[in-house]
C-alpha positions as CSV (number, residue, x, y, z in Angstrom):
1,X,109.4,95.5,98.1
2,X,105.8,96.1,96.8
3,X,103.8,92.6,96.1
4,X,102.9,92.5,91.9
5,X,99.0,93.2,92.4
6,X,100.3,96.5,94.3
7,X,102.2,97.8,91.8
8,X,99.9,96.6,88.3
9,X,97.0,97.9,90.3
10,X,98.5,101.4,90.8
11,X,100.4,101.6,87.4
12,X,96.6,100.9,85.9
13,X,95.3,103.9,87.6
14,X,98.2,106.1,86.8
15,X,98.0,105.5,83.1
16,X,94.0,106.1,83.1
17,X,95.0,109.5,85.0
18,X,97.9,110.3,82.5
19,X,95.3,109.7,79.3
20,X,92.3,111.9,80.8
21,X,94.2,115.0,81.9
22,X,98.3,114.2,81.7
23,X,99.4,117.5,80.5
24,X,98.0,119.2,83.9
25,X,100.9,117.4,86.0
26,X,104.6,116.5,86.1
27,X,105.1,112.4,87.7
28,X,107.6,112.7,91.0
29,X,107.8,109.8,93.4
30,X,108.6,106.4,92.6
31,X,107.0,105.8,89.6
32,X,109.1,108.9,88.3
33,X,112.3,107.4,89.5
34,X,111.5,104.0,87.9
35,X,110.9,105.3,84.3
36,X,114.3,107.4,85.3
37,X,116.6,104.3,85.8
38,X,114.3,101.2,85.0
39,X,115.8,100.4,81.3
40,X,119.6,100.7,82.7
41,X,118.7,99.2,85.5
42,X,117.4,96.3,83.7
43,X,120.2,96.6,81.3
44,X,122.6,96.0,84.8
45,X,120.7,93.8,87.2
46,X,118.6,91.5,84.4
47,X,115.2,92.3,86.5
48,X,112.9,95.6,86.8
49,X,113.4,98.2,88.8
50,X,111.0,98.8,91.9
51,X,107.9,99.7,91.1
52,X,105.1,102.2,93.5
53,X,102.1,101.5,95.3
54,X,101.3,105.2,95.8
55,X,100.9,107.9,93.1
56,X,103.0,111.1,93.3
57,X,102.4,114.1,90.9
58,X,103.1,117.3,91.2
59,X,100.6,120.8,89.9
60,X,101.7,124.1,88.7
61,X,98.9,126.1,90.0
62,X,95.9,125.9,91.8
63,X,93.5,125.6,88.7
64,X,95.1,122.4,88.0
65,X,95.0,121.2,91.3
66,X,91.3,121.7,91.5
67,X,90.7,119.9,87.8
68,X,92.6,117.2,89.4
69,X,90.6,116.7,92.5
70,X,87.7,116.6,90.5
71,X,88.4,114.1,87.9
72,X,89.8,111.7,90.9
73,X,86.6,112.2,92.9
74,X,83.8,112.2,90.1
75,X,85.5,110.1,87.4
76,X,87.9,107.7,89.5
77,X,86.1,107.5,92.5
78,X,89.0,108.3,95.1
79,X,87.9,109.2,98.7
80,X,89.3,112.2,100.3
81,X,91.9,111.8,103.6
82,X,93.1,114.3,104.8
83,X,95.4,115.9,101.7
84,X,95.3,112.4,100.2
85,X,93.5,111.1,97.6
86,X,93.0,107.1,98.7
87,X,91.4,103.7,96.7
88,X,90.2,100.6,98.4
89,X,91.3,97.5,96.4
90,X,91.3,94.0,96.8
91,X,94.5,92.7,98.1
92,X,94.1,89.5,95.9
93,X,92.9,90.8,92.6
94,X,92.9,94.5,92.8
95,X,89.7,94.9,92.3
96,X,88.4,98.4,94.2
97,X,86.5,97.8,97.1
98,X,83.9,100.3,98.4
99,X,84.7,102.4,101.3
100,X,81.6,101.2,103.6
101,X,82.8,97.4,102.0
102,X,86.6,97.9,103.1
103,X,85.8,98.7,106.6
104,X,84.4,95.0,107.0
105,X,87.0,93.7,105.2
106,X,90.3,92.4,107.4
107,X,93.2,94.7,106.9
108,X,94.9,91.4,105.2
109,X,92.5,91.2,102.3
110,X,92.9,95.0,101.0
111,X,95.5,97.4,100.7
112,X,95.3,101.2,100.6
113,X,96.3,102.5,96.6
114,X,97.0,106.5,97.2
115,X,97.2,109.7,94.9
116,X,99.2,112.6,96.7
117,X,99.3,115.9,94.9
118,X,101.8,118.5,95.5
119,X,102.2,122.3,94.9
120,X,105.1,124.7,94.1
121,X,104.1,126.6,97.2
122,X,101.5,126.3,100.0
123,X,99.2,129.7,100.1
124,X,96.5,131.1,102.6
125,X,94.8,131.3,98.9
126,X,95.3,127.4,97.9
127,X,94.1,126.3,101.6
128,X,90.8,128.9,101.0
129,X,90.1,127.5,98.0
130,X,90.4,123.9,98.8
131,X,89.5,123.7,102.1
132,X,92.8,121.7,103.3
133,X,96.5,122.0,103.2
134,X,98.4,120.0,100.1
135,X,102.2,119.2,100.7
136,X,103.7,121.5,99.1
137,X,107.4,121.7,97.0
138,X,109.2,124.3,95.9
139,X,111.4,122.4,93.5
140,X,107.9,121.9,91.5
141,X,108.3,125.6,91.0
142,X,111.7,125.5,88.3
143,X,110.6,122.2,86.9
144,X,107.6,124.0,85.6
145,X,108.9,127.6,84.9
146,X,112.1,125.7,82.7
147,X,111.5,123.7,80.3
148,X,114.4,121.7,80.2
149,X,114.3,121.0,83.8
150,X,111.4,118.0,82.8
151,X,111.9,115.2,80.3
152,X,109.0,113.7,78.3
153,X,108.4,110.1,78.5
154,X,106.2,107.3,76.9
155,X,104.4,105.5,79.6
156,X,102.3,102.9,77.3
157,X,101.8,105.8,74.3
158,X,100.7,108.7,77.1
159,X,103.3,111.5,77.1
160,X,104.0,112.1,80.8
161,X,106.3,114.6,82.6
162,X,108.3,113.9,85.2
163,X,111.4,116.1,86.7
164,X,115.0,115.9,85.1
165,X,117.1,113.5,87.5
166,X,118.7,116.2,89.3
167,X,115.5,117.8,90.3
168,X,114.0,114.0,91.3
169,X,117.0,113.4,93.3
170,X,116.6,116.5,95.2
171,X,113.2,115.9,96.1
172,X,114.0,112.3,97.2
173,X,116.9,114.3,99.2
174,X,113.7,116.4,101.0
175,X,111.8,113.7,101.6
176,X,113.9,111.0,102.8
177,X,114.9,112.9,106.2
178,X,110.7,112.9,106.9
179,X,110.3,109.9,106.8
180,X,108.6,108.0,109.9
181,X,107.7,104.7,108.5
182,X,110.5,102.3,108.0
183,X,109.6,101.2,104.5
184,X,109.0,104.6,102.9
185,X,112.5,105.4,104.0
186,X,114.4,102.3,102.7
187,X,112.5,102.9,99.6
188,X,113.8,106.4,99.9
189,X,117.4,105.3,100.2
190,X,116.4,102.6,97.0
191,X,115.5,105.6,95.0
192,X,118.3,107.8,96.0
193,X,120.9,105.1,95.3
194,X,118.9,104.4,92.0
195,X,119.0,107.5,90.1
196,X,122.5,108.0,91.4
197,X,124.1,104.5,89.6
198,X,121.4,104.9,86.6
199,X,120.1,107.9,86.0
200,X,121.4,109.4,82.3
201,X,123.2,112.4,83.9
202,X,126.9,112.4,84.8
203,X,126.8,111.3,88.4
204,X,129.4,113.8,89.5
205,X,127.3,116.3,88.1
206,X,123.8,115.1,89.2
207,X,124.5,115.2,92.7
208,X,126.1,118.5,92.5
209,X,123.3,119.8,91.1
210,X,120.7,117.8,93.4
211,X,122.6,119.0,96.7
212,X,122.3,123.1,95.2
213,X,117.9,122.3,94.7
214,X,117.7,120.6,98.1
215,X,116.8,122.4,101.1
216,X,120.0,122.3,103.2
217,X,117.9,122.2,106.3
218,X,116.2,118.9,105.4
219,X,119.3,117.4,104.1
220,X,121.4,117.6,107.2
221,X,119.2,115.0,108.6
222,X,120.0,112.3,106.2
223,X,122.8,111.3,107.9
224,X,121.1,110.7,111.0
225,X,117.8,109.3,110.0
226,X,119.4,106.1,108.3
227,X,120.0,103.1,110.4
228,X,122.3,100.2,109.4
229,X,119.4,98.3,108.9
230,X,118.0,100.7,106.2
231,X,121.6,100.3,104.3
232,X,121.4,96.3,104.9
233,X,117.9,96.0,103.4
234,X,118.4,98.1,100.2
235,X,121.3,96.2,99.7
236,X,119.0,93.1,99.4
237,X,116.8,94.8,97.8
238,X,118.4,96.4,95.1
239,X,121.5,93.9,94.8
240,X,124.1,96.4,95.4
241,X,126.8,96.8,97.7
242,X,125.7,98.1,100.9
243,X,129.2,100.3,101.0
244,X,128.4,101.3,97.5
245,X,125.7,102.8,98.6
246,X,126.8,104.3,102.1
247,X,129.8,106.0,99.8
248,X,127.2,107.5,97.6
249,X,124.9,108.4,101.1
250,X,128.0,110.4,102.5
251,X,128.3,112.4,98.7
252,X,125.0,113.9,100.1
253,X,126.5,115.2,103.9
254,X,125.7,119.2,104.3
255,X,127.2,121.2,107.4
């Protein structure tokens, strides 16, 4: 889905980030969902799950946020946009490119690596402080306050935290409604179907548990946000049934 120099480029980054200042953030997004599922995946399919262009983390508070912001500005050398945090690299090599650089290059030759933090819970406060208005997820908010709502894993010897599948699936159940661009969404539905069919937890279980954290609001839009299309292409993507995964899509229907 995402070409090789995409993803290495991006996993680089996220391991330099989890080495300076790890224990400030818990991993969500796709990279979360691939060190969820990637070893039974691999175990299943004999290839790698998908890996991310972007960077997804979530903060627990504001001071963290801020500490974050400044090491990816003054140590990593991220631009702001917007909320987002974005890197110019070389489509070819991944080599970063300069922003004044990248906007001579042709969109062809570069692609766009970005970091997008979240919080627990969007504040006048946090957009005083920072000057803009993060995404923000209330899920983030148990994950933190529980321990045993996070896992611990070893991304390359750097302990990183990422939500227990139950918690990722809900989230992925949030976003995938949201979703505007075509890709992010069948990556969406890739990442749904993923932790369903790989993810440690008893499936039964997991989605029980992933429907209860899910805003019911945002989840009665699945259903009609996905296209046949979207079912057809992570089908090829992910070599699986597209009816398995419809079946597992209909587990997630909310009146």
């Amino acid at each position: 889905m995402y070409e090789k120099v995409e993803t290495e480029a991006s996993r680089v980054y996220l391991k330099r980030l989890a080495e300076a200042i790890g224990g400030e953030f818990c991993l969500i997004g796709g990279w979360a969902v691939y060190y969820t599922v990637n070893e039974r995946y691999r175990k299943s399919t004999g290839k790698d799950y998908l890996g991310s262009r972007d960077i997804d983390i979530g903060v627990k508070d504001l001071g963290s946020f801020k500490r974050m912001d400044r090491f990816l500005l003054k140590e990593m050398h991220f631009d702001h946009l917007s909320f987002r945090y974005v890197k110019y690299l070389d489509h070819d090599t991944g080599a970063a490119i300069e922003p004044e650089m990248a906007k001579k290059v042709p969109i062809h030759m570069l692609f766009e690596l970005y970091v997008d933090m979240m919080v627990p819970k969007y504040s006048e406060q946090v957009k005083k402080e920072l000057g803009f208005i993060p995404p923000d997820e209330p899920i983030l908010e148990t994950v933190f306050s529980i321990s045993h709502n996070r896992i611990e894993f070893d991304m390359e010897h750097v302990k990183v935290a990422i939500p227990a599948p139950e918690f990722l699936l809900a989230m992925k159940l949030n976003s995938i409604g949201n979703r505007t661009k075509d890709h992010k969404r069948v990556k969406d539905l890739c990442d749904i179907t993923a932790i369903c069919l790989f993810s440690p937890t008893d499936r039964d279980e997991l989605i029980k548990q992933a429907v209860a954290n899910a805003d019911p609001l945002k989840t009665r839009t699945i259903q009609t946000c996905l296209e046949d299309k979207d079912f057809d292409q992570c089908a090829a993507i992910l070599g699986i049934p597209n009816n398995t995964i419809r079946s597992l899509m209909e587990r997630f229907h909310t009146p």
